[in-house]
N, C-alpha and C positions, 0 to 999 in steps of 0.2 A: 528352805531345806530341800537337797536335793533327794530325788524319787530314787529310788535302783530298779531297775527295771528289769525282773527275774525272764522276762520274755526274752532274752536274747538265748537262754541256752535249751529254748523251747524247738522240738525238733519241727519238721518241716510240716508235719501231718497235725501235730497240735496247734502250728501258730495258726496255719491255714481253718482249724476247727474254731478256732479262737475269734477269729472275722470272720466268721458262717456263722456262729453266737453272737456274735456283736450285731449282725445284719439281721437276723432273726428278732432280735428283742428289737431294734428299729422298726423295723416293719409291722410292732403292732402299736408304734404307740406317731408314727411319722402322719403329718397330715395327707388329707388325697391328695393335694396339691404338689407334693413333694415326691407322690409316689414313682414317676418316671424318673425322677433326677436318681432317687434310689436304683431300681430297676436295672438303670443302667450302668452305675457304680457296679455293683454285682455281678453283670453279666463282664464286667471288664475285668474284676478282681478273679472269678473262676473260669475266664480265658486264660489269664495269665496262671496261674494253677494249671491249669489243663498244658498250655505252651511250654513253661519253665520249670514250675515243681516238680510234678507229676514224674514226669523222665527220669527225673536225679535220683524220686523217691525208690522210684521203681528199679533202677540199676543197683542203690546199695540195701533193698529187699532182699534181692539173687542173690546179693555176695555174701547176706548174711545166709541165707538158703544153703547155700554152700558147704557150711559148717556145720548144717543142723543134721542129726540120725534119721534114718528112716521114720525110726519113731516119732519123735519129734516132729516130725511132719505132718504125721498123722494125726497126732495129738492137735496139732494147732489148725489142722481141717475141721476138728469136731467143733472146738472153741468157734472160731468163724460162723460153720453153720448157726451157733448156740445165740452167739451174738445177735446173728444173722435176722432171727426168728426175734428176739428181744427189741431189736429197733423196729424192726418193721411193725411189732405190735404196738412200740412206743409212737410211731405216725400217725400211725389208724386212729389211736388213742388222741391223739393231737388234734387229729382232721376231727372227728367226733364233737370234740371242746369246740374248733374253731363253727362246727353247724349251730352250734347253741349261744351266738353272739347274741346280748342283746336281756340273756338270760341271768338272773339275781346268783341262782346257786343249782349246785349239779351235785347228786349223793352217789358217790361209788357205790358201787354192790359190792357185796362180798364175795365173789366172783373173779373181781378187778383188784381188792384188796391184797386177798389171796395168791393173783398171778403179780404181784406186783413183791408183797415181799420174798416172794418164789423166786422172781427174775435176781432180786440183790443179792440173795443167797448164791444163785447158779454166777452171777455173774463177781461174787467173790474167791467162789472156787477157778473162775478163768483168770483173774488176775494173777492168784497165788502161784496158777501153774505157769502161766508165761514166765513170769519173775524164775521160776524154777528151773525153765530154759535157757533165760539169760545166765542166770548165775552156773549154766555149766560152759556157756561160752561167754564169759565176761571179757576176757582177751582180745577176742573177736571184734564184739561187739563193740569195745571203748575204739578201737582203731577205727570203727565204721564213725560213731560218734566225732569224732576231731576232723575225721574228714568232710561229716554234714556241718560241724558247726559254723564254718565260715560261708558258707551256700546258703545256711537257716540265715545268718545277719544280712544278706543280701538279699532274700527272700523279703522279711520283714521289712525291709526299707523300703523297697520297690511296692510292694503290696500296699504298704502306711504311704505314700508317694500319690497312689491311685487313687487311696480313698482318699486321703485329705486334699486333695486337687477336684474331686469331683463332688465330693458331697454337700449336700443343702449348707449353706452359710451357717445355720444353729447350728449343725454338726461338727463343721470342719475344726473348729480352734481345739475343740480338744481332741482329735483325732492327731493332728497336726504335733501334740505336747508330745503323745505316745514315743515318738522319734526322738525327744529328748532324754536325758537321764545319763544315771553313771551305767559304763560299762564296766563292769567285774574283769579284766583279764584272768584265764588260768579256767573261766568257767566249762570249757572243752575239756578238760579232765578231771571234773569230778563223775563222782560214781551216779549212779543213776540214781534218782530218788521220788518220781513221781507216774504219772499215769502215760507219761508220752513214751514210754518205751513199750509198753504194753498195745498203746497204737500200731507201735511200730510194729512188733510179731504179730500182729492180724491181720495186717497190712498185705492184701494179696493183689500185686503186681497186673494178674492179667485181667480181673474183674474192676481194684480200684477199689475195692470192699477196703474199708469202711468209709471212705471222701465219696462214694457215687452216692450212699445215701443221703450222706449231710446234705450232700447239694439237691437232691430231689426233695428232701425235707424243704429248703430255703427255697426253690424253685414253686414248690407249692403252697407255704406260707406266705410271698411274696403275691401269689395268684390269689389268696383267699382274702387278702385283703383292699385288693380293687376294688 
């Protein structure tokens, strides 16, 4: 039976999250052995991010900027900062975990608990309201949409291209599958329905907010497990 493989109408900033996750859960279970042949997959997959994504992503950010009100501007500066503060707590929190290798079990405080179902909360009010922006420029947006989706399939291919040519032999075949499957025509114009548009408004052009931290995230998981 053939796969469908929803990742093709995955925009530029989720597929590329999508290989930063995939890299990251490698990296804790890949022998030492393997750890360069990784390392360096990585470091070729977030050049090519850096070379080819990155610029497209960044030109149809402005042009959605364009459209957006003062306000809305503003609004999605706060969200960012909010963000901002949540992942970088979610690292610290990760670095923490990764110093207690070795260790049986770890008991949250209630401290951690507390900021943790605080962050879901705050962080369902930033969805709701981006959602709330798009849906005043939906017009907009769907035109930006059709014009990334043929860039995102070329993205994906190249990127699945990198990894499955360079990665450790256990890895590569099913790396390799990912490229196969039905492609859905018509998927460029449907309505938006999941978390990658929400990327997309937080998405700030001159920082690179929110790809510079995933990659510092993987950059430094990558390092704690030498």
């Amino acid at each position: 039976m053939k796969r469908i493989h929803h990742r093709n109408f995955l925009s530029g900033i989720t597929s590329l999250m999508v290989i930063i996750a995939t890299f990251v859960l490698l990296s804790g279970c890949i022998r030492k052995s393997m750890q360069k042949e990784v390392e360096r997959v990585v470091a070729e997959v977030l050049a090519y991010s850096t070379r080819t994504i990155e610029p497209e992503l960044k030109l149809l950010r402005v042009k959605l900027d364009r459209t957006l009100t003062d306000k809305e501007k503003q609004l999605i500066d706060q969200y960012r900062d909010q963000a901002r503060v949540m992942i970088d707590s979610m690292i610290n929190f990760q670095t923490k975990l990764a110093e207690l290798k070795g260790d049986k079990e770890y008991k949250l405080s209630e401290d951690e608990i507390a900021y943790y179902n605080r962050s879901q909360k705050d962080m369902r009010h930033i969805i709701t309201s981006c959602w709330a922006v798009l849906d005043n420029h939906e017009e907009a947006f769907a035109l930006i949409q059709r014009e990334m989706y043929p860039k995102t399939l070329t993205w994906q291919k190249e990127v699945m291209d990198i990894v499955s040519k360079n990665l450790p032999s256990g890895f590569r075949d099913d790396f390799a599958a990912e490229g196969n499957g039905l492609q859905v025509l018509g998927m460029d114009q449907l309505s938006p329905n999941n978390m990658q548009q929400v990327f997309f408004i937080l998405y700030e052009p001159t920082t690179n907010f929110p790809l510079n931290k995933l990659k510092d995230m993987l950059h430094r998981m990558l390092k704690e497990n030498r």
